[in-house]
N, C-alpha and C positions, 0 to 999 in steps of 0.2 A: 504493500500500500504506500511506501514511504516512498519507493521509487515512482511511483504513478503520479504523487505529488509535485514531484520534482519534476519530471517529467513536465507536465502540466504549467509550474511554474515557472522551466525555462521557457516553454511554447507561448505565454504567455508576454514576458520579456523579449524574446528575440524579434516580437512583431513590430518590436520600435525600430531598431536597426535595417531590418526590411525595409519599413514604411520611408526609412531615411534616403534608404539606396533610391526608390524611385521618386522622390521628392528630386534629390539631389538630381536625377537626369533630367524628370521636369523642366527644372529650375538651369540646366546647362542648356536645354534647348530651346525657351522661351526668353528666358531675360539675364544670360551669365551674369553673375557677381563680380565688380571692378577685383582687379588684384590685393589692393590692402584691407576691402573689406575680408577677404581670404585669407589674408595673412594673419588679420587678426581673427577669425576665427580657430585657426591652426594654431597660434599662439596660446587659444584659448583651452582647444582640445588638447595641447602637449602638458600643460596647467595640472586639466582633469583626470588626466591617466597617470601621470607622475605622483598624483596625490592618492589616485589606488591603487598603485603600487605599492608606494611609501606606506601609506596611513591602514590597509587592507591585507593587502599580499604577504610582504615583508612580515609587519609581526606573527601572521599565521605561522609563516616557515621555522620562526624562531619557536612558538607553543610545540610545533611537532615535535621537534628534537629529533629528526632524522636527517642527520647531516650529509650524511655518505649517497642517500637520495635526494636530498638535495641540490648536492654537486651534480651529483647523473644528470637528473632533469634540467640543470641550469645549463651543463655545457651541450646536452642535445639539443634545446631549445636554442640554445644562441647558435650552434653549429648550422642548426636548419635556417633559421633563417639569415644568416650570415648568405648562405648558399641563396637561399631566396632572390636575395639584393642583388648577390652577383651576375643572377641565373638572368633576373628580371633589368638592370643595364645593360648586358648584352643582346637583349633581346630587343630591347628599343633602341637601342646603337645600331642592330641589323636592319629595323623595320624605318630609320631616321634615312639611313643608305640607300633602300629599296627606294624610299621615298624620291629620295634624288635622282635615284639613278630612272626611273620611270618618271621624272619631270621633262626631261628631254621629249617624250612622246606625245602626240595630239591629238586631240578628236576623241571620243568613244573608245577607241582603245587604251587610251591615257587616261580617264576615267573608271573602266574598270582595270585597269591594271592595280592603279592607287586603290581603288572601293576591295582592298582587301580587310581579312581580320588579325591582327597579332596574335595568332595561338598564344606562342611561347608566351608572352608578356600576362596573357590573360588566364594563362593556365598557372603561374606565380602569383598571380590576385587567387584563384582560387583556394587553393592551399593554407595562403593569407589565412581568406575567411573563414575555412571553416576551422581554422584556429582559433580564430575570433570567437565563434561560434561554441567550440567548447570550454573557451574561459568564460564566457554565460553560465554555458551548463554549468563549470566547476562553480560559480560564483552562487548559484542556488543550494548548492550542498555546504557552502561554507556560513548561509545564513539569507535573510532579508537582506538586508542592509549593504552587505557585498555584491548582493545578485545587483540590486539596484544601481549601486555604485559602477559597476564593472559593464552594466550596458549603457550608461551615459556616455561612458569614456570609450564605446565600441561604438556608439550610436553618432557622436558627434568625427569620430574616425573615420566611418564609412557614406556618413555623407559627401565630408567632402571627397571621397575615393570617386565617390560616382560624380560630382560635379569635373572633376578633373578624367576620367574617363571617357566619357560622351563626350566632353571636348575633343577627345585626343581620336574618340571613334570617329567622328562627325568630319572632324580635320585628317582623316585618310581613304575618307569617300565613301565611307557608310552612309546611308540614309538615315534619317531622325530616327524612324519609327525601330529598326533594328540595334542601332544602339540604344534607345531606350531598352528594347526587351535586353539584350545584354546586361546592363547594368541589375534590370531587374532582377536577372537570371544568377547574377554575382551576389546579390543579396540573398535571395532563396539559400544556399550555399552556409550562410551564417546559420539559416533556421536550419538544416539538413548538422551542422556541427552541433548547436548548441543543446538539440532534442537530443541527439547519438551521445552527445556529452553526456546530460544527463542521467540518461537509462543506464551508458555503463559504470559512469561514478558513482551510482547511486548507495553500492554498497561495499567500494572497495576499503581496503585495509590505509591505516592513516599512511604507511612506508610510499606507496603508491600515489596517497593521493599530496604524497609530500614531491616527491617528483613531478607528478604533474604540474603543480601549485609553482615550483621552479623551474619548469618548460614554462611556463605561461608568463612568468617575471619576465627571463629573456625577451621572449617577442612583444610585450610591454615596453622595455627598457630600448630595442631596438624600433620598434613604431616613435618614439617620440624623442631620441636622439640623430638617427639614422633617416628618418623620414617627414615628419611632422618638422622640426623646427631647420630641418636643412632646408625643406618647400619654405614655407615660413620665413627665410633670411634670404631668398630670393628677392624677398624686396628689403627695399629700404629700411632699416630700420628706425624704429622713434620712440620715445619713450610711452605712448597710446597702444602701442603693438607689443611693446614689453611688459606692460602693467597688464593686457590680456591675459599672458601667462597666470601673473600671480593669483589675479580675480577667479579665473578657474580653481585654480590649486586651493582658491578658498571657500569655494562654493561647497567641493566634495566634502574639504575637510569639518566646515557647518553642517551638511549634511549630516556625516556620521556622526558626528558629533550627537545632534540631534537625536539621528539613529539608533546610539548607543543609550 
């Protein structure tokens, strides 16, 4: 019964995250957001997850007291997606190339040559997500309060994934209505992780779910060092787009606060 709950309560949770991903194409194919209102968004979300990390994750790992799974989970988690990052610039390093190199061409055939899809690129969001997805699930077996926590800081991450995606699909010759369903389809992804999250965690041993807890640190710790705030110093910075950060980081931490 207790996993049915869980169940239920991640199913519940992940429909934000969803709801985000097709907001966010939406919102890239009708009225794009200027760049620094983006930046400080991402400012905002590097904030939010940094303070469920910190304020969530962290002391969990310290209660377990399973250190030696800890380290496992921490360096699988940073190894994969270490790999992720490298898999996924190479991949848009080869599709920036195609790009080019199919600009020389015109007419109809230069139009569908560009109107291709980036597997590789999109098949590295994938993966992404449905890790995404199972630090939901994990975050409903660590409590209310964490589940909550840990899908604002997925929810406000995969919005903007999808507002910079449908741009990126739209700008290599896709059609609106197909990068929409993609993005959609990227998000579904999160729901397919965060329900499989937590039917399997529902009843594992703390050794286990101390590893997981330290896979999911990593790709935490690498979303908002790695990704978030590198997009983010793409633009200029100001002290309006730095104080985003902190505002977030103190929104979570009122939250739990509250929470607790």
């Amino acid at each position: 019964m207790r996993a049915v709950n869980l169940v239920a309560q991640a199913a519940l949770l992940v429909a934000f995250p969803v709801a985000a991903a097709v907001v966010g194409a939406v919102v890239a194919l009708v009225r794009p957001p200027g760049p620094r209102f983006v930046a400080g968004v991402q400012h905002f979300a590097a904030g939010v997850v940094t303070a469920a990390l910190v304020g969530e994750i962290m002391p969990e790992l310290q209660h377990a007291h399973h250190l030696g799974w800890t380290v496992v989970g921490f360096v699988a988690g940073a190894g994969l997606v270490l790999a992720l990052g490298a898999y996924g610039r190479r991949s848009e390093a080869e599709a920036e190339a195609a790009k080019h190199a199919k600009g020389v061409m015109r007419g109809a055939a230069a139009r569908a040559a560009r109107a291709t899809i980036p597997v590789g690129m999109l098949a590295a969001m994938v993966i992404d997500l449905l890790l995404d997805g199972v630090l939901i699930g994990l975050g409903v077996r660590l409590g209310a309060t964490q589940g909550i926590i840990l899908t604002i800081a997925l929810t406000l991450e995969i919005l903007f994934l999808a507002l910079s995606v449908t741009g990126e699909l739209t700008d290599g010759g896709l059609s609106k209505g197909k990068a929409a369903l993609i993005c959609t389809g990227l998000g579904l992804t999160t729901a397919v992780g965060a329900i499989g999250g937590a039917a399997l965690l529902g009843g594992v041993d703390t050794s286990i779910m101390a590893a997981v807890l330290a896979f999911g640190a990593a790709a935490l710790l690498y979303l908002v060092v790695e990704e978030l705030l590198v997009e983010a110093h793409e633009e200029k910075e100001s002290v309006t787009l730095g104080a985003m950060f902190f505002l977030g980081f103190l929104v979570i931490y009122v939250l739990a606060a509250l929470g607790g």
